[in-house]
C-alpha positions as CSV (number, residue, x, y, z in Angstrom):
1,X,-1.6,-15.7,-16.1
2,X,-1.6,-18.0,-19.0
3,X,-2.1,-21.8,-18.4
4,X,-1.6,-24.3,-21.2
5,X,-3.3,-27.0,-21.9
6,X,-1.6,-29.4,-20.3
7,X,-3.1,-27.8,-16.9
8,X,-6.0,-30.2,-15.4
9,X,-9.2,-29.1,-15.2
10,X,-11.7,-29.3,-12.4
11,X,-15.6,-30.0,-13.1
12,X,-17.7,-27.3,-13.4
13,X,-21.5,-26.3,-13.2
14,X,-23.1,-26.3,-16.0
15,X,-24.5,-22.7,-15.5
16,X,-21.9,-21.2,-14.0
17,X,-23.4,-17.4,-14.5
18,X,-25.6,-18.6,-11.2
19,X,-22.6,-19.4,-9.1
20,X,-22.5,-17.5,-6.0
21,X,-19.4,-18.1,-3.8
22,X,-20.2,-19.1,-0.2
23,X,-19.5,-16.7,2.4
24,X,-16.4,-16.8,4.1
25,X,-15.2,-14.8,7.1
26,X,-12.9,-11.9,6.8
27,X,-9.3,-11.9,7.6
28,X,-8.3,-10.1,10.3
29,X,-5.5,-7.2,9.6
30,X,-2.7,-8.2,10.2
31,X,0.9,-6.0,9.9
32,X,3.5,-8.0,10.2
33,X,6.9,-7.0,11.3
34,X,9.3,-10.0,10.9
35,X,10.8,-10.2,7.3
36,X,9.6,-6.6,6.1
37,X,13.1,-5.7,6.0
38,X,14.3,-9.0,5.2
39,X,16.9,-8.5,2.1
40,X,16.5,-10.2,-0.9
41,X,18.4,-11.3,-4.4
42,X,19.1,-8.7,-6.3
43,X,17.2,-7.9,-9.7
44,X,18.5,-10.4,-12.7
45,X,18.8,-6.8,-14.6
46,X,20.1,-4.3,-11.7
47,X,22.8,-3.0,-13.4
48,X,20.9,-2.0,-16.4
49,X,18.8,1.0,-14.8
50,X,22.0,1.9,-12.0
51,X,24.2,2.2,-15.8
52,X,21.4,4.1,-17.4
53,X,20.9,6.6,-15.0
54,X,24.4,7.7,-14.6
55,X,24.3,7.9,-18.4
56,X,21.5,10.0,-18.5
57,X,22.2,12.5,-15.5
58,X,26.1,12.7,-15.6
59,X,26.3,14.8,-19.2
60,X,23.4,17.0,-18.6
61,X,24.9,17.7,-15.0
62,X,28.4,18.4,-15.8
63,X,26.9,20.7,-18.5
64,X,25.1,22.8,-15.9
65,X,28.1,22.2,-13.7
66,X,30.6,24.1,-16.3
67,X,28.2,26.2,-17.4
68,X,28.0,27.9,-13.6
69,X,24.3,27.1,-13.5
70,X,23.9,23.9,-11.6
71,X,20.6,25.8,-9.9
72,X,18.9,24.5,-13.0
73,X,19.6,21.1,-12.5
74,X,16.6,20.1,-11.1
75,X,14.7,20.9,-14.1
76,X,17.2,18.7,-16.3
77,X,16.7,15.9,-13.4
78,X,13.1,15.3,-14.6
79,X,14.2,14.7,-17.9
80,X,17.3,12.5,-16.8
81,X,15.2,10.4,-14.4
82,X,13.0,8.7,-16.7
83,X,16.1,6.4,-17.8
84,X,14.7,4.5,-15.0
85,X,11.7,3.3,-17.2
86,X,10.7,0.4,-18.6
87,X,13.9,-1.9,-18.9
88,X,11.8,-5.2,-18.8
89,X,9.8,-4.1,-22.2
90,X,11.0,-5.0,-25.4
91,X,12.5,-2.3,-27.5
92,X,9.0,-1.7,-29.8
93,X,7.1,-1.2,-26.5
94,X,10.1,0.6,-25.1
95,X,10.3,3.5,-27.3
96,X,6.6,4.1,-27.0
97,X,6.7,4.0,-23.1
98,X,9.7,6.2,-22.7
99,X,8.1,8.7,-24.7
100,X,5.0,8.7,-22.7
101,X,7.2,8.7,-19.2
102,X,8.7,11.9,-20.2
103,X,5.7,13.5,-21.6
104,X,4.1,12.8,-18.5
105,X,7.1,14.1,-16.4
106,X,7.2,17.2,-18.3
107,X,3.2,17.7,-17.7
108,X,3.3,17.1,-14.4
109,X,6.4,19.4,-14.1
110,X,4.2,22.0,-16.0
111,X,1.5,22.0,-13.6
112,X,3.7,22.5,-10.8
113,X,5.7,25.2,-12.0
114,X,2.7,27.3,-13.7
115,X,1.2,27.0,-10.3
116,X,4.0,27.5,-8.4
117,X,4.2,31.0,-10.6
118,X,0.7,32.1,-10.0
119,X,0.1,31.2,-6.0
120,X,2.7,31.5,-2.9
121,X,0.5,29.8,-1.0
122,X,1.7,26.4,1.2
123,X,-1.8,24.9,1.3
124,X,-2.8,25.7,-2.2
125,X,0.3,23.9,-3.3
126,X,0.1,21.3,-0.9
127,X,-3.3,20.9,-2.6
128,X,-2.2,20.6,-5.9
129,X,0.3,18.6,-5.3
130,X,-1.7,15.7,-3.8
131,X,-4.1,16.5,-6.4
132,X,-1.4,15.6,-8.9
133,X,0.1,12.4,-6.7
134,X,-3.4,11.1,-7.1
135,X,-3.4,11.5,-11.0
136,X,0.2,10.0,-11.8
137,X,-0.5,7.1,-9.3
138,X,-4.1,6.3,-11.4
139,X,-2.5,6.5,-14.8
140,X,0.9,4.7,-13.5
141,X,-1.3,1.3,-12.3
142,X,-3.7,2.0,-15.1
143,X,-1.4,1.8,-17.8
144,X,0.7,-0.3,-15.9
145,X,3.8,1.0,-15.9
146,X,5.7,-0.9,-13.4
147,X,8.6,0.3,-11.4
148,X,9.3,3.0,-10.2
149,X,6.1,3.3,-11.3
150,X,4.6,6.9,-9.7
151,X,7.1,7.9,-7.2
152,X,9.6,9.5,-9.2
153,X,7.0,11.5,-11.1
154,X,5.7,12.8,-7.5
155,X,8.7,13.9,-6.2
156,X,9.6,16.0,-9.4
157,X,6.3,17.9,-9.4
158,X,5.6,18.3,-5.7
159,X,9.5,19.5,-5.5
160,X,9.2,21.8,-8.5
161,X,5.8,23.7,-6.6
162,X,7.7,25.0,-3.4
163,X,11.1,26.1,-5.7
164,X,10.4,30.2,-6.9
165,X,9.1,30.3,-10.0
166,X,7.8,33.1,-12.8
167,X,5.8,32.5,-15.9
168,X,8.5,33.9,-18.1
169,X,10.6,30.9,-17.2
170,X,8.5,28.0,-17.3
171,X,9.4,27.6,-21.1
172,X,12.9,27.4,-20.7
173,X,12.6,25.1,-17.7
174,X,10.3,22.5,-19.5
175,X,13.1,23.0,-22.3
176,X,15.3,21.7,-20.7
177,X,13.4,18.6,-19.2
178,X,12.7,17.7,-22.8
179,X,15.9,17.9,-24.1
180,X,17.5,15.4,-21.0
181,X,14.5,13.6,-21.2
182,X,15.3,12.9,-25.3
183,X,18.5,11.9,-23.7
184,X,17.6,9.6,-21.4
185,X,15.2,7.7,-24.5
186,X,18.0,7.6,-26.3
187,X,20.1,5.9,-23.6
188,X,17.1,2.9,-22.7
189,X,17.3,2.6,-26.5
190,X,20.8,1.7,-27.2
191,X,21.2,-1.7,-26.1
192,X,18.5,-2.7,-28.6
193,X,21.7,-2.2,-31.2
194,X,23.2,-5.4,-29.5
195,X,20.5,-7.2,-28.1
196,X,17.4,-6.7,-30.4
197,X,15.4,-9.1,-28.5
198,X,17.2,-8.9,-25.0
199,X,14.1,-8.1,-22.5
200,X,11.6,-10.8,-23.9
201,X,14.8,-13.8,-24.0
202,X,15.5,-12.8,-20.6
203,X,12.1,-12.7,-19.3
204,X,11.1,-16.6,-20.9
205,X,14.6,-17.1,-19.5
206,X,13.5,-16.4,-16.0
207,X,10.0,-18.1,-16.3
208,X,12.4,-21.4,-17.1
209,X,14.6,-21.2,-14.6
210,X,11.5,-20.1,-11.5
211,X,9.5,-23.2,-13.2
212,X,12.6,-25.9,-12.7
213,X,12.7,-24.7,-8.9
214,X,9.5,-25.4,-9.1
215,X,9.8,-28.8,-10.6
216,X,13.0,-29.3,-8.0
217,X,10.7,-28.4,-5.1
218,X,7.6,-30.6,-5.7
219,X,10.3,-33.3,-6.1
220,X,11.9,-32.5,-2.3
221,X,8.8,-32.1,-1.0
222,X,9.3,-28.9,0.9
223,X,8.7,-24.9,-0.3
224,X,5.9,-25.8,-2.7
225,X,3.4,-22.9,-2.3
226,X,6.7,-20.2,-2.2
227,X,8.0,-22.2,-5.7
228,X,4.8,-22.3,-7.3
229,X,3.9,-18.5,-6.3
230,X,7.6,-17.4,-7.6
231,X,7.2,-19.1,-11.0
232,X,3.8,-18.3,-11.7
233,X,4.5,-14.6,-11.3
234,X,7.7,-15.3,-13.6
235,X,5.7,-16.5,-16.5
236,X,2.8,-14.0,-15.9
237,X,5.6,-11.5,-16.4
238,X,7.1,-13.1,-19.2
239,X,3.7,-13.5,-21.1
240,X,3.2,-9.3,-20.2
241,X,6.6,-8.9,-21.7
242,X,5.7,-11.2,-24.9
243,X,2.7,-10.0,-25.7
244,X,4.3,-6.5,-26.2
245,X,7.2,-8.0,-28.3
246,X,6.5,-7.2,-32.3
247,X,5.4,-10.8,-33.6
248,X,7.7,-12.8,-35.8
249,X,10.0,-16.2,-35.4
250,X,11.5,-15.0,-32.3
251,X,8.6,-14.3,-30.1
252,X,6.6,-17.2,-31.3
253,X,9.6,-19.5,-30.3
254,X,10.0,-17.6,-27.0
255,X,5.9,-18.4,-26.5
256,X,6.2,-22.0,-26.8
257,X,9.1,-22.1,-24.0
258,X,6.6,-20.4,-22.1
259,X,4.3,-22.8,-22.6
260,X,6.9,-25.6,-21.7
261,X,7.1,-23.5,-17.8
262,X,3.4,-23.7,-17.7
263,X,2.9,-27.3,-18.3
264,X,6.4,-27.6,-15.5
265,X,3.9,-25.5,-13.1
266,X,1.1,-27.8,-14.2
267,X,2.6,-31.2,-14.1
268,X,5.9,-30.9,-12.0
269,X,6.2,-34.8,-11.5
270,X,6.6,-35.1,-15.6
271,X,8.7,-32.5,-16.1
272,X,12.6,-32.6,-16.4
273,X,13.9,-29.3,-14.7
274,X,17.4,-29.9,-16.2
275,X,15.8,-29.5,-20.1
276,X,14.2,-26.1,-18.6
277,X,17.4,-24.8,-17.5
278,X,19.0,-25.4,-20.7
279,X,16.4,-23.9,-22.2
280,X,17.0,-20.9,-20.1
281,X,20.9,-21.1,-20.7
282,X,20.4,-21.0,-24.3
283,X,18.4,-17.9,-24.4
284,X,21.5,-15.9,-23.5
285,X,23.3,-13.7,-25.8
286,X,21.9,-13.5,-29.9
287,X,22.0,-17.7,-30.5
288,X,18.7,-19.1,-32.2
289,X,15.8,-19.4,-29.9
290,X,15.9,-23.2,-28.8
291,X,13.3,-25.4,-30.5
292,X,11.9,-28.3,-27.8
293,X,12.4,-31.3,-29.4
294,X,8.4,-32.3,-28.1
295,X,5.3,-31.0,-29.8
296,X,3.7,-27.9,-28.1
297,X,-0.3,-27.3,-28.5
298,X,-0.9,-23.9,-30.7
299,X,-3.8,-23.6,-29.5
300,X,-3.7,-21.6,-26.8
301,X,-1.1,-19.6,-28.4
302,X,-3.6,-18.6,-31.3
303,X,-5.9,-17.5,-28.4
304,X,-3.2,-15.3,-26.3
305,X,-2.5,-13.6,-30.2
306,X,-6.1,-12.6,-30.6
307,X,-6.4,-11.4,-26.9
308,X,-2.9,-9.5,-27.4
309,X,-4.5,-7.7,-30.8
310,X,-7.9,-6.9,-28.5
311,X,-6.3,-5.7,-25.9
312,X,-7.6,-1.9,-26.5
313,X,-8.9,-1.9,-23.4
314,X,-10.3,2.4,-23.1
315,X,-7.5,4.3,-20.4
316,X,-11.1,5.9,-19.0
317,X,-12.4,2.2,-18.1
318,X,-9.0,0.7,-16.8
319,X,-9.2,4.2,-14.3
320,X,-12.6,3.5,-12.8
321,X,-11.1,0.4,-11.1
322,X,-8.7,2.6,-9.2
323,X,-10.6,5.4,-8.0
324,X,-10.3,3.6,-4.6
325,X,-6.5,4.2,-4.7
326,X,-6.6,7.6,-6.3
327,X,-9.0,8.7,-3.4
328,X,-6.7,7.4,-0.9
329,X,-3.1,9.1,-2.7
330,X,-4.9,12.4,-2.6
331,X,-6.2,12.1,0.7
332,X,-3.5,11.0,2.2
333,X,-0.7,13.6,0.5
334,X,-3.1,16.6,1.3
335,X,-3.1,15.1,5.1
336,X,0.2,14.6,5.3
337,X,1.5,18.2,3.8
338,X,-1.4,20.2,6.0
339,X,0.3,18.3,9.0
340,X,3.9,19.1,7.9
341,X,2.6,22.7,7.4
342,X,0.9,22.5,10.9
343,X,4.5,21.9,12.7
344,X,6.4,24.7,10.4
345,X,7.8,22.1,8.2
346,X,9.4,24.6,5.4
347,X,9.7,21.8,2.8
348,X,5.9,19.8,3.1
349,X,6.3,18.1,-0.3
350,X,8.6,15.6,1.7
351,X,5.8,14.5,3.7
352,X,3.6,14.7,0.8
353,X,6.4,12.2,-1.3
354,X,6.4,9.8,1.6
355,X,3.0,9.1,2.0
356,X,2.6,9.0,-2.1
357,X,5.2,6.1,-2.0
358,X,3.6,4.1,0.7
359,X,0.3,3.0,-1.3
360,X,0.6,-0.7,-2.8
361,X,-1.9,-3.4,-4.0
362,X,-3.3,-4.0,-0.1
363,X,-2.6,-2.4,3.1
364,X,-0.6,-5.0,4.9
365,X,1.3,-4.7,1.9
366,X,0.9,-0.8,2.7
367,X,1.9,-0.9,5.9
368,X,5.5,-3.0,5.1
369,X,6.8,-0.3,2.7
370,X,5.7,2.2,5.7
371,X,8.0,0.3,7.7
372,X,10.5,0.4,5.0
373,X,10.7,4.0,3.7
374,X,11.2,5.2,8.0
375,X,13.9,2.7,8.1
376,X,15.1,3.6,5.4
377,X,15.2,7.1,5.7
378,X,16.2,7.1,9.3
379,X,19.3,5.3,7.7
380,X,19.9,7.5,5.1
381,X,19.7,10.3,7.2
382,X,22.9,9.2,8.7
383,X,24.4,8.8,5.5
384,X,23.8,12.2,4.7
385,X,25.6,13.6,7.8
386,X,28.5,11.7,6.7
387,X,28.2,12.7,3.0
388,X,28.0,16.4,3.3
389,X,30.7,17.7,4.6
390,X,32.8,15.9,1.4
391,X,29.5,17.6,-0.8
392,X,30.9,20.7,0.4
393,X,33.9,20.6,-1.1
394,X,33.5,21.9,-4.2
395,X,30.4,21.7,-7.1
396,X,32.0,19.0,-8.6
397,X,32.0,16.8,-5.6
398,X,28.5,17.9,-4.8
399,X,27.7,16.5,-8.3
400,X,29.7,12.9,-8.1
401,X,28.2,12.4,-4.8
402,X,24.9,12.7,-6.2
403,X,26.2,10.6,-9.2
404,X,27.2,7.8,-7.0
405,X,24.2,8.2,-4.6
406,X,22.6,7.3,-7.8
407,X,23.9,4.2,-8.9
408,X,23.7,2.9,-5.3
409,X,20.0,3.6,-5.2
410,X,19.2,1.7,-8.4
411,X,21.7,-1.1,-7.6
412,X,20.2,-1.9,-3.9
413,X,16.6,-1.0,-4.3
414,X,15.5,-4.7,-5.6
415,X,17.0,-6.5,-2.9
416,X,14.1,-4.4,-0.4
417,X,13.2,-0.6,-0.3
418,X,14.6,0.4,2.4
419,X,18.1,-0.4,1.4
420,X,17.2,1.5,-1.9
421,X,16.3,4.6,0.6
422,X,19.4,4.9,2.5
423,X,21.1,6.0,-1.1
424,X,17.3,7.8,-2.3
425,X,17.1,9.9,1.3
426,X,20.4,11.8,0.9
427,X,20.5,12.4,-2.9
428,X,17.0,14.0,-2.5
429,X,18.9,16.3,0.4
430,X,21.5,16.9,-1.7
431,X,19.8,18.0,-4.8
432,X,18.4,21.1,-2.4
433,X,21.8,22.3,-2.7
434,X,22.2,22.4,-6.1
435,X,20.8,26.1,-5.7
436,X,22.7,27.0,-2.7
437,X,24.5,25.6,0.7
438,X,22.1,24.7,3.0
439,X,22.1,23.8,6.9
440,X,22.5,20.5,7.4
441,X,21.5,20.2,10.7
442,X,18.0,21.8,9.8
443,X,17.3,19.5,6.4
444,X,18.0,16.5,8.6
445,X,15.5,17.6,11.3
446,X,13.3,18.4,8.5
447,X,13.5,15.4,7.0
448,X,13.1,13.2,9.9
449,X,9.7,14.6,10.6
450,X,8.0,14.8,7.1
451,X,9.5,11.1,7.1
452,X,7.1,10.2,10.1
453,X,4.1,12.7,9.4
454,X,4.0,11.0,5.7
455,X,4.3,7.3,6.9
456,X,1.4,8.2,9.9
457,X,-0.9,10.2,8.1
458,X,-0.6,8.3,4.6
459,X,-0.9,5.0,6.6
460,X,-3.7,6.1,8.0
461,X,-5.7,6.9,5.2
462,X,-5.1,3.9,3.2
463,X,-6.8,2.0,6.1
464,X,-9.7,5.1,6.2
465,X,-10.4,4.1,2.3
466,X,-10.8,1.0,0.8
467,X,-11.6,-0.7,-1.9
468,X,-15.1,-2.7,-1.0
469,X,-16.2,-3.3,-4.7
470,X,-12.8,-5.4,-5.7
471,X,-14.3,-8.8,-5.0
472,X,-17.7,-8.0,-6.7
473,X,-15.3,-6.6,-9.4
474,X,-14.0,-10.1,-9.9
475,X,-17.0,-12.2,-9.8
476,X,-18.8,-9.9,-12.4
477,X,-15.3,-10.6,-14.8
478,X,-15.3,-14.3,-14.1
479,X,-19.1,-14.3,-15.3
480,X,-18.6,-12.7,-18.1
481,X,-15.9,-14.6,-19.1
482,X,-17.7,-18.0,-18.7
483,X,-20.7,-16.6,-20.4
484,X,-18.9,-15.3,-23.5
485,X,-16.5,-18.6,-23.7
486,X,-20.2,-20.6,-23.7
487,X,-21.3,-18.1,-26.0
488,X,-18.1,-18.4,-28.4
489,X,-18.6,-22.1,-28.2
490,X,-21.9,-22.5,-29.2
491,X,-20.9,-20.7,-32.3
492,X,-18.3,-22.2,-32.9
493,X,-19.8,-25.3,-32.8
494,X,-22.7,-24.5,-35.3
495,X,-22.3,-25.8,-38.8
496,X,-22.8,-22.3,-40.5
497,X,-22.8,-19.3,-38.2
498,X,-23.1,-16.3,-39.4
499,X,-19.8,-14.2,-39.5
500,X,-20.7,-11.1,-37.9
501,X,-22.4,-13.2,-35.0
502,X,-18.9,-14.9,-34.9
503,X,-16.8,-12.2,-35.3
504,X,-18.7,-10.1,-32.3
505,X,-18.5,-13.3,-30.2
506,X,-14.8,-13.8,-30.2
507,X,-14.3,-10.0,-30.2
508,X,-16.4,-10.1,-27.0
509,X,-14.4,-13.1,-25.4
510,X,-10.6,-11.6,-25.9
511,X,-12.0,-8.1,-24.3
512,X,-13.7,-10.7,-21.5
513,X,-10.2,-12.1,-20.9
514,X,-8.5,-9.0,-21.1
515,X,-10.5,-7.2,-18.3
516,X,-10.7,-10.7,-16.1
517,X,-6.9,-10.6,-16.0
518,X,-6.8,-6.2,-15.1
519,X,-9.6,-7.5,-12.7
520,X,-7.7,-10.4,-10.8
521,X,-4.9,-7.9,-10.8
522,X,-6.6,-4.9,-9.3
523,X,-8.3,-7.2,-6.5
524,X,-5.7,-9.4,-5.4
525,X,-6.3,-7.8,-1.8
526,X,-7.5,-5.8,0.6
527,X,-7.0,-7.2,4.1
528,X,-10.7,-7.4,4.8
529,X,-12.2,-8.7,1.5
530,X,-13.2,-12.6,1.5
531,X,-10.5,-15.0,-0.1
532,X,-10.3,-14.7,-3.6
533,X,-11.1,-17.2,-6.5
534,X,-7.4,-18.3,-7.9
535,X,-8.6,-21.8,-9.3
536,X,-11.5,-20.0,-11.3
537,X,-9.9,-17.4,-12.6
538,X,-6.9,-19.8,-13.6
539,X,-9.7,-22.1,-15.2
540,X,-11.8,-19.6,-16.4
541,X,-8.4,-18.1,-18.3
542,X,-7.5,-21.8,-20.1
543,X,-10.8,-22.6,-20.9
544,X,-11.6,-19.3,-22.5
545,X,-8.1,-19.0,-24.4
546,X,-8.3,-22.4,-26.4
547,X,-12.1,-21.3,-27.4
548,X,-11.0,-18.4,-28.4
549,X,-8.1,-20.1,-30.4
550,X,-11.5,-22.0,-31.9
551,X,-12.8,-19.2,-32.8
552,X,-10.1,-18.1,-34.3
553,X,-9.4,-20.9,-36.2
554,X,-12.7,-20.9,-37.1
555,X,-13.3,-17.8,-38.8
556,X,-10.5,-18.9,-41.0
557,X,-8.4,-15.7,-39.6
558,X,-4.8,-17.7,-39.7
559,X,-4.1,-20.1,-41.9
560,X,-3.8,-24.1,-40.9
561,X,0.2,-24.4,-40.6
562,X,-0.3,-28.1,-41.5
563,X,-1.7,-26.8,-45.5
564,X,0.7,-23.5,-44.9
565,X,4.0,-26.3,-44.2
566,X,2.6,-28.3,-47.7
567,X,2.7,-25.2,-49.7
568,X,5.7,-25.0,-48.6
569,X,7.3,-28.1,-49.7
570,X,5.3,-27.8,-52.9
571,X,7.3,-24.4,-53.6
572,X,10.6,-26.2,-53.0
């Protein structure tokens, strides 16, 4: 997160490369049960993915559908489903991470379906599928994504290895994936038509609006730490979602409103949370960006700019950091499809799905969507009994249902997982009979078991592997943050440095920054790890932005908008 610098600062050594924290006693585990299903507020942008996904699935299906070949419609699925994607990114970054979502669903499809040509058997596919889990989950925290992040991929490609497949049709199938994939890009492109800069107004929006609750709490007295948590992760997000906008009037605008919510978090008792919400209110529809009508510091701006244009961080050195979680998605999807082997399961990829779903930043947290995807499931299982017999009907009602299952899945997913799975759990059983009229009675029971093998066994190994290097991950960042800031400063500071030396110095401090953030991110806990630095890596963050806005300014790489505003003037 970015704090400005109107956020206080706490003394610190002077050679803070020597800190060592003091030992503190590990947490206990603890897996809580109250509020795990607890429902929630909806998603600000719900509607946007449940819209998009009928768009994307409906044509392609009713295609297939009137074509007579709705046994194909699992391969246009894969293509359809990555609609899903990236709906808090601004359009630039959109159209590059939509492209990459269905490249990546089309690989992953291709692996399963070459393998599911050249081997019939269970365990070797049950092995490349968890093989495969472990890869999309890496590179879906590793580039970081976001929702639904890995999951979707999985169940495509550990689906498409247990369908019958040749190599003479493995071209045509991946065809059609990339044609509804093109699709689908073109449907989370068109509202950037009306709404060029929808995502990023809407995220500064949100960041306003969490940091006058904020402001409103401090003022009552009561909910403080759940306020403060709420809008800090709102204008973490928002500075993600800025930092990815293409730069101009509009983002730089947006940036200083963001800067505003930081100083709210920083200094509730000064701030006036009505001005924030009209802020917020503003942002809505195409009018001007508002313009607060109090100076804003640059400074730390210049800095986030620089980071933002050194933020090449290698994909190779953002996956070493997740090895941990890799180790345990493979693990615990090879487990959990030997088991559902072991007990005659015919379809193990379910159990192999379930337990790739389960694995979140910690295991308490690990354990909670355990607890969700049973209920959920259980739930949905239900919904399914009551579903089919209308499925049965005809093709076409086999295809709404679907349609509407959908919708509902994207619609209630935000408000907590589970209610999300009671629409997920019967579309997935319904999609089996695309090909042909199944038993119910036997996909239920089927079902219900992979459900509870996945949850067990991929439970089970997220506790058998940890992450024990997370912590010492953290520390190492925070030093080499502090050591490159002092590093920057002295240069900074000397009357005629030389400009390489300079250059390499503030080069070094954005990349510092940069993997101190990925860092912070990556370790923000396993149950048993000590209690993690906040207030240093919040320091360490400010402290190290406005020297590298010194830098910056410095090495004479933007102009002074003081001399830039007097050209101006001149000129008119």
């Amino acid at each position: 997160m970015h704090m400005s610098s109107a956020t206080p600062q706490r003394p610190r050594p002077r050679h803070r490369a020597r800190h060592r924290p003091e030992p503190r006693k590990r947490p206990a585990l603890r897996l809580p049960l109250a509020g795990v299903l607890r429902l929630g507020r909806p998603s600000d942008i719900w509607f946007k993915p449940a819209l998009s996904v009928i768009a994307a699935v409906a044509p392609p299906n009713l295609i297939l559908l009137t074509l007579g070949r709705l046994d194909l419609a699992m391969y246009t699925m894969a293509g359809s489903l990555c609609a899903l994607y990236a709906h808090n990114r601004p359009y630039a970054a959109r159209a590059r991470v939509l492209a990459g979502v269905v490249l990546g669903m089309t690989g992953g499809l291709a692996v399963a379906l070459v393998a599911a040509s050249l081997t019939a058997s269970p365990v070797a596919l049950v092995t490349v599928g968890a093989l495969l889990a472990a890869a999309q989950k890496a590179l879906c925290d590793a580039t970081r994504l976001g929702p639904p992040a890995n999951v979707v991929l999985t169940f495509i490609s550990s689906a498409s290895l247990f369908v019958p497949q040749t190599l003479d049709r493995v071209p045509g199938h991946l065809g059609l994936a990339l044609a509804a994939g093109g699709w689908a890009w073109l449907i989370g492109m068109a509202p950037g038509l009306a709404r060029p800069h929808g995502p990023e107004r809407r995220a500064t929006a949100h960041a306003l609006n969490a940091a006058a609750a904020r402001v409103d709490a401090h003022a009552a007295g009561e909910g403080e730490g759940r306020t403060r948590a709420a809008a800090a992760t709102a204008v973490h997000a928002a500075w993600n979602t800025l930092l990815s906008a293409r730069a101009g009037e509009t983002r730089r605008g947006l940036e200083r409103l963001v800067v505003r919510a930081e100083i709210a978090l920083a200094a509730p008792a000064d701030t006036d949370p009505a001005r924030l919400r009209d802020w917020a209110r503003d942002l809505r529809g195409t009018a001007p960006v508002p313009c607060p009508d109090d100076l804003v510091d640059d400074d730390e701006l210049i800095g986030v700019d620089a980071e933002a244009a050194a933020d090449r961080t290698p994909l190779r050195r953002r996956l070493g950091p997740l090895a941990p979680i890799a180790a345990r998605t493979a693990l615990g999807c090879a487990l959990a499809g030997y088991a559902s082997l072991a007990l005659g399961v015919g379809r193990p990829y379910w159990a192999l799905v379930t337990a790739a779903s389960l694995y979140q930043a910690n295991v308490t947290l690990t354990w909670s969507r355990a607890v969700q995807r049973v209920v959920g499931n259980l739930v949905g299982v239900l919904a399914f009994a009551v579903l089919v017999p209308l499925a049965h009907l005809a093709q076409a009602a086999l295809v709404l249902v679907c349609l509407a299952l959908n919708f509902g899945a994207e619609a209630l997913i935000s408000r907590n997982y589970w209610l999300g799975s009671v629409c997920v759990t019967p579309m997935a059983l319904l999609i089996t009979e695309f090909a042909q009229v199944q038993d119910p009675g036997r996909l239920i029971a089927e079902r219900l078991v992979d459900t509870l093998v996945g949850a067990v066994v991929g439970f089970a190994a997220a506790v058998a592997v940890t992450n024990r290097r997370a912590g010492d991950r953290l520390e190492n960042a925070l030093t080499a943050v502090e050591r490159t800031r002092e590093h920057a400063a002295r240069l900074t500071a000397e009357p005629h440095p030389a400009v390489g030396a300079l250059d390499a110095a503030r080069r070094a401090l954005a990349a510092a920054l940069v993997d101190l953030r990925a860092t912070a991110d990556a370790a923000a806990g396993e149950w048993w790890q000590r209690a993690l630095p906040q207030e240093r890596v919040v320091t360490a963050e400010q402290s190290g932005h406005r020297t590298l806005a010194a830098t910056v300014r410095r090495q004479g790489l933007l102009l002074d908008r003081d001399a830039s505003a007097r050209a101006e003037d001149v000129r008119r």
